[in-house]
TIVOVO-47709 format. One record per residue (C-alpha): residue number from 1; residue in one letter; x, y, z. Coordinates in Angstrom, 1 decimal. Layout:
<r NUM; "A"; <X; Y; Z>>
...
% end
This chain:
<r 1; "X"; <23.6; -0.1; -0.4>>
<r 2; "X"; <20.1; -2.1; -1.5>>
<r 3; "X"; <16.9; -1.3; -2.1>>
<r 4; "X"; <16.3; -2.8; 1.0>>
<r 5; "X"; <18.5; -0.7; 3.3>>
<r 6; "X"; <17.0; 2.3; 1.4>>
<r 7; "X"; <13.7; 1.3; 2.5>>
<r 8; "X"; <14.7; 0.5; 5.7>>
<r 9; "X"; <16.2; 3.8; 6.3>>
<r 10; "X"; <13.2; 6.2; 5.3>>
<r 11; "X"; <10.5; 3.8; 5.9>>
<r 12; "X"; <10.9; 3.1; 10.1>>
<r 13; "X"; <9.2; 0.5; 11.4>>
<r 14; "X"; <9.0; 2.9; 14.5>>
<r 15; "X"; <6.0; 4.4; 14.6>>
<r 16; "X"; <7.6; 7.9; 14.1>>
<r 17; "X"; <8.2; 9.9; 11.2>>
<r 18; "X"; <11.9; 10.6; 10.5>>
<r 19; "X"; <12.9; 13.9; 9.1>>
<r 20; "X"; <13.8; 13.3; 5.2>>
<r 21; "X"; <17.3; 13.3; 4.4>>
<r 22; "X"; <17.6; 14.8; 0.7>>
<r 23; "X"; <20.2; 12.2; 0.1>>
<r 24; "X"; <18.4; 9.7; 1.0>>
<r 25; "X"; <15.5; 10.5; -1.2>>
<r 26; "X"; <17.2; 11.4; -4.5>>
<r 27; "X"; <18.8; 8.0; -3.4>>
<r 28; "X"; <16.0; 5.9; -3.7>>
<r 29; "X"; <14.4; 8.5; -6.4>>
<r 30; "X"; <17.5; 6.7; -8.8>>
<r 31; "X"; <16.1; 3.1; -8.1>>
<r 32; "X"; <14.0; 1.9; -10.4>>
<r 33; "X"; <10.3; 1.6; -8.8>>
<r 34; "X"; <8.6; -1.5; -9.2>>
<r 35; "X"; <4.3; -1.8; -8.8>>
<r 36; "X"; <5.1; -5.2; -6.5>>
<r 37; "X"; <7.0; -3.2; -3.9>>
<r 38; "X"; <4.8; -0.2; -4.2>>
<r 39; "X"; <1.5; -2.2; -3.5>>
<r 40; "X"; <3.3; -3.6; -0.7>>
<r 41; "X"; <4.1; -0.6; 0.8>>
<r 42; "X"; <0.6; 0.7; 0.4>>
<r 43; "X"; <-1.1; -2.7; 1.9>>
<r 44; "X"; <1.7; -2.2; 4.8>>
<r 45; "X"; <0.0; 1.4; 5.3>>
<r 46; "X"; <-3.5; 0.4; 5.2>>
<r 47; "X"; <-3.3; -2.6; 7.7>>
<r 48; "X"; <-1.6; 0.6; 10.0>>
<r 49; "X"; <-4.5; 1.9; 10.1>>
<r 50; "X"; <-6.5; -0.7; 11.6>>
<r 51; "X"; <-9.6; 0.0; 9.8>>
<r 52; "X"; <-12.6; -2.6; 8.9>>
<r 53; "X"; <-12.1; -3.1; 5.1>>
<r 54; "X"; <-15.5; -2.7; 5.0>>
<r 55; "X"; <-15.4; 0.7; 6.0>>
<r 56; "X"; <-15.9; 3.5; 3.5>>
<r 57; "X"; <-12.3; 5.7; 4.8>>
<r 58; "X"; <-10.7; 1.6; 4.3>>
<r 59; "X"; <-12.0; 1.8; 0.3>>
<r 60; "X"; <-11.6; 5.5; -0.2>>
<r 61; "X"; <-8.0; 5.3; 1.1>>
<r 62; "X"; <-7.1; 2.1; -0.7>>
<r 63; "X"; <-8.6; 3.9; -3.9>>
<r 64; "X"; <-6.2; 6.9; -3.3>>
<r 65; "X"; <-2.9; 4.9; -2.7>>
<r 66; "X"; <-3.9; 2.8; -6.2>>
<r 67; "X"; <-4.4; 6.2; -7.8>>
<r 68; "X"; <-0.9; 7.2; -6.0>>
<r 69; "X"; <0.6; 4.3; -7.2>>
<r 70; "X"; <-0.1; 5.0; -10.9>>
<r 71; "X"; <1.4; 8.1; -10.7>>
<r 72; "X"; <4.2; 7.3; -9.4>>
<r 73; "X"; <5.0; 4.6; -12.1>>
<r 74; "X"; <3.8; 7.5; -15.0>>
<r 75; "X"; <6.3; 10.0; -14.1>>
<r 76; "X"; <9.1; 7.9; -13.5>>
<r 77; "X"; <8.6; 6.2; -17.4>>
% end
């Protein structure tokens, strides 16, 4: 199974939010996480929410998934 299947399998490109599988997640918690792929997935989630990236929840979310994205790559070093 690849990264990308993983992905594919608890990131839907549905709209809905599936119910975790905890074999999926220690799954993909194995794979090494790379900052490419994370900042991908967090620019995939802010153009979701269809906000102006001039608007302060835009920044102030954008901030947050940076901040999230640090601490993922931290704790899995």
């Amino acid at each position: 199974m690849t990264t990308n299947t993983i992905s594919q399998e608890i990131f839907s490109d549905s709209g809905t939010i599936e119910r975790p599988n905890p074999q999926k997640l220690v799954l993909k918690a194995k794979i090494s996480l790379n900052k490419d792929e994370l900042s991908s997935l967090a620019n995939k989630i802010l153009n979701e929410l269809k906000l102006g990236k001039q608007a302060s929840s835009y920044k102030l979310v954008q901030k947050s998934l940076k901040r999230l994205i640090e601490l993922i790559l931290f704790s899995s070093k």
